[in-house]
N, C-alpha and C positions, 0 to 999 in steps of 0.2 A: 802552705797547701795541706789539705789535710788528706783521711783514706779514700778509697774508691769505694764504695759499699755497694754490694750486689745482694747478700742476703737483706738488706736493711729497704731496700727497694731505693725511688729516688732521692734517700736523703742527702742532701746538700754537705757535703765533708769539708766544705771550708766553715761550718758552723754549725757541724757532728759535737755532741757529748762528749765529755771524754770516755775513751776509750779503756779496756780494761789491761792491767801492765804483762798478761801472760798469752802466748801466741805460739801458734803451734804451723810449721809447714810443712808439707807434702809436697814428694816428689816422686818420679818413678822408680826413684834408688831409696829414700828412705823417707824416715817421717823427725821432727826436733819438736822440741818444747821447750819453751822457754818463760821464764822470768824474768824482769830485770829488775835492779835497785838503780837508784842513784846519786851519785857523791857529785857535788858541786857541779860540772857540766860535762863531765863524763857518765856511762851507762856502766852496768857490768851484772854478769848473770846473776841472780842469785837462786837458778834452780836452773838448770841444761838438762836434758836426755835426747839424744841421739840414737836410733833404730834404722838400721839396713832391711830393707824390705825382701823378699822373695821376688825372681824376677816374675813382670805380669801381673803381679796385684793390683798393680795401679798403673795404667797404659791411657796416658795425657792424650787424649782427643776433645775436639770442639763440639761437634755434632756426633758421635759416638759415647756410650756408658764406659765410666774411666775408669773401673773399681769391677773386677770380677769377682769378688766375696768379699761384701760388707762387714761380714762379721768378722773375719778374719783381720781387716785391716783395721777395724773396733778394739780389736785384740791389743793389735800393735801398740795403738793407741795408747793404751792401757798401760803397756808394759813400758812405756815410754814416760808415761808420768809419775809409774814406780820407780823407775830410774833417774830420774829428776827428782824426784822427793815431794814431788805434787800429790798432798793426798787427796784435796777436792779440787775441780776444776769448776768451777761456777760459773765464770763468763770469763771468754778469750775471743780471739780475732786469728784467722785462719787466710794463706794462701795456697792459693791452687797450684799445682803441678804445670810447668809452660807448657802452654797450646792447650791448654782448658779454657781460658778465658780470652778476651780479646781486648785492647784500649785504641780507640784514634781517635784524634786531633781536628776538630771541623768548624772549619768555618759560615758565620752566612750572610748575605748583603746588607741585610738590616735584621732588627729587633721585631717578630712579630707583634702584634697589638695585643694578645692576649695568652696567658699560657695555655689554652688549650693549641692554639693553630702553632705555637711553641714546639708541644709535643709532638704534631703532628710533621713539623718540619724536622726535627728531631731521628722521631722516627724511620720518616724516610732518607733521611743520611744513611743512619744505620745500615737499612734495607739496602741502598745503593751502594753502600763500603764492604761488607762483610757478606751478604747474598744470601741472606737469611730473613723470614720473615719473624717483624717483633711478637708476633703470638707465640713465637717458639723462644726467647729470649728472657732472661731476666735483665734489664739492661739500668743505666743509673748517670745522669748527666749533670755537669758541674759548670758553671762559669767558668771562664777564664777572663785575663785582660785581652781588649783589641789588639789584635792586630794590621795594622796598615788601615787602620779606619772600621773593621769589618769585626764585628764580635765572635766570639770561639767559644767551646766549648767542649770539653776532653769526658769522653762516652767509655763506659765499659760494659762488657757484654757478658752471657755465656749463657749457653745453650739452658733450657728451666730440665731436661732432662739429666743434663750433668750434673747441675749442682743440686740437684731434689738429691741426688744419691752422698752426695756427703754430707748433707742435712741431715740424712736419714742418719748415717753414720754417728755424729753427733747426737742427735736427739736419742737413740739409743745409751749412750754412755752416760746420758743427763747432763750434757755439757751445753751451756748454753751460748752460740756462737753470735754476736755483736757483730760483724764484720768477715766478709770473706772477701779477696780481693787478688789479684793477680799477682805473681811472684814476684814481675819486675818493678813495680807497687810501691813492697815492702822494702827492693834495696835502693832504690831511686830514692826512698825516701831519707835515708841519709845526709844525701843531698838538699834536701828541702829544706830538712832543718836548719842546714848550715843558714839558708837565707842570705848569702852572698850575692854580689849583683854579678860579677862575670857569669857567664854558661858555667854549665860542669856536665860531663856524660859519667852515664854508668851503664855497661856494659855485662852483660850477662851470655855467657859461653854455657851452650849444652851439646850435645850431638848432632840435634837437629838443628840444627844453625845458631843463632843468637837474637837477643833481645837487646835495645838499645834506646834509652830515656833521657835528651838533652834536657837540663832542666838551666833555667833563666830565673834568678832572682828565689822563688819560692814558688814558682809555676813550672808545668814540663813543657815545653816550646817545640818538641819531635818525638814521637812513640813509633818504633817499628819493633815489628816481631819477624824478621828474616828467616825463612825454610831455606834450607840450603845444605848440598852436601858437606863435611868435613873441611878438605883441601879449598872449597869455595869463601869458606869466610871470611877470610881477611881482604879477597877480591869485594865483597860486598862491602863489607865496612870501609874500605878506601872511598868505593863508589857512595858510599850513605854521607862521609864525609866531605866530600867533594859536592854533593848537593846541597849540605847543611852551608858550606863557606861560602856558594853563589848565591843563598837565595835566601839563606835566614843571618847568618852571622850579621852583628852589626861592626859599624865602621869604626868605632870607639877601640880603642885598643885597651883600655881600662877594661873592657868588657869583654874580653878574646877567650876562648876555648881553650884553657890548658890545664883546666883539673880535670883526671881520670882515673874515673872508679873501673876496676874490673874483676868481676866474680870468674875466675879460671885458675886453672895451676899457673908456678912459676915461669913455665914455657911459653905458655901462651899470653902471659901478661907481657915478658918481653917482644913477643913476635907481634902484639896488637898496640903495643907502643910504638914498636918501628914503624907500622903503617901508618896513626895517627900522627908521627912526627911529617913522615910524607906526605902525606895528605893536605895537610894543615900548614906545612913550614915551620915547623914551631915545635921545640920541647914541651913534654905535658910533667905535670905535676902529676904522679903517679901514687893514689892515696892508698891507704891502708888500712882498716878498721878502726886501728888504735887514731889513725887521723881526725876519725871523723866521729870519735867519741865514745867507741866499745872499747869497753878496757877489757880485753880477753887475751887467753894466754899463748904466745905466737905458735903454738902447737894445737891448739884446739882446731878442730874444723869449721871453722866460721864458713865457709862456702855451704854448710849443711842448714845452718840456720842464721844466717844474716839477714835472708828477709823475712822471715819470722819477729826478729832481733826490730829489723823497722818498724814493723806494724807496732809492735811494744812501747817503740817510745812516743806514742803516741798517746799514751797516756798520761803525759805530761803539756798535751801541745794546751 
């Protein structure tokens, strides 16, 4: 599977370009840059900067301006890729801060006749999943394989007011952005790569609840982006897991759930494995950067830029 592309409009990212190897993420906490080289089938930086933001420069909403001073976050930017040893940035691949953007999973009875009523059917998922209308969207739709006979299609969104502002952002510095895409995107994409046929999840812990990417084979087969208090998420994630075992897991035990990616501190990686074992019946494979092919140093902050770190390796897909 390839990116989600939302600046690039609807291009098709299982038969996207390649992509450019330096990648930059935003958060409400900070902003990274990265590089990567690559030695046989491992990754590994060959340029990092990592920046702590000011709180409120960057305040992740959907339908809300996420950037209270452009230029200031330009700045960051800036100083982020002196710090990394980026002296031009020429073309890179950027994700969004969670809950800027949107991704779900839809299915439809049959194959329209033509791509326009395509679009049109398209469309109106959107409109009926997320309750926004698509003149206010930049939105970007991808095949999938059938499911249960009925064809799919994994949809990304985000508001054309939100992300005009980080354009802006870029387009100011002379950077020229190839790719902007959801944060949970870039680390799910680890897992793509692998291309394994069991499931795999990957799991992304913020404050405001979490994000959660089953991926099947080289495809994502579940996308949720969960709101939720604190103390509530590991009640949700049981719940998410206990719908994925009755209604999607298959019967194949060759193919069973038990690799698990999770972007959180060490507490939390323990306390969301105990749940997954509950939930599930079953030990998970508990993965780790260096598993899944970043060769980085067990101190570094890879929860800062791991999905940055995805989107990059995609320039070798």
């Amino acid at each position: 599977m390839r990116q989600l592309p939302i600046v690039s409009g609807l291009l098709n990212y299982l038969s996207a370009p390649t992509l450019p190897s330096i990648s930059a993420s935003i958060t409400e906490n900070n902003v990274a840059l990265i590089s990567l080289k690559r030695k046989g089938g491992e990754f590994e930086p060959g340029n990092l900067g990592v920046t702590r933001l000011p709180a409120g420069l960057v305040k992740a909403h959907f339908s809300e301006p996420n950037i209270s001073d452009e230029l200031t976050l330009g700045d960051y930017l800036s100083k982020t890729a002196e710090q990394a040893n980026i002296r031009k940035v020429a073309r890179l691949s950027v994700t969004l801060p969670v809950g800027s953007a949107r991704t779900i999973i839809v299915a439809l009875d049959s194959i329209p006749d033509t791509r326009a009523e395509l679009n049109q059917m398209i469309e109106w998922k959107v409109e009926r999943n997320l309750g926004y209308k698509v003149s206010d969207l930049r939105i970007s739709h991808t095949r999938l394989s059938d499911s249960d006979g009925r064809p799919q299609w994994v949809i990304s969104a985000v508001q054309v007011a939100v992300v005009s502002q980080y354009e802006r952002v870029f387009r100011d510095l002379g950077w020229q952005v190839g790719l902007i895409a959801p944060q949970h995107i870039g680390e799910a994409q680890w897992l793509i790569r692998a291309g394994i046929k069991e499931d795999q999840v990957a799991v992304s812990l913020h404050d405001n609840g979490f994000d959660i990417v089953i991926v099947r084979g080289s495809e994502p087969i579940l996308i949720r982006e969960v709101i939720c208090p604190p103390e509530e998420r590991e009640d949700e994630f049981f719940r998410l897991l206990v719908y994925y075992r009755d209604r999607i897991a298959v019967t194949d035990e060759n193919l069973t759930l038990n690799r698990f990616l999770i972007i959180g501190n060490p507490t939390e990686q323990r306390q969301f494995r105990e749940v997954f074992s509950a939930a599930l019946e079953r030990n998970s494979i508990l993965l780790s950067p260096q598993q899944l092919g970043l060769n980085v140093d067990s101190n570094a902050p890879v929860n800062s830029f791991f999905a940055a770190a995805g989107l990059a390796t995609m320039a070798w897909n």
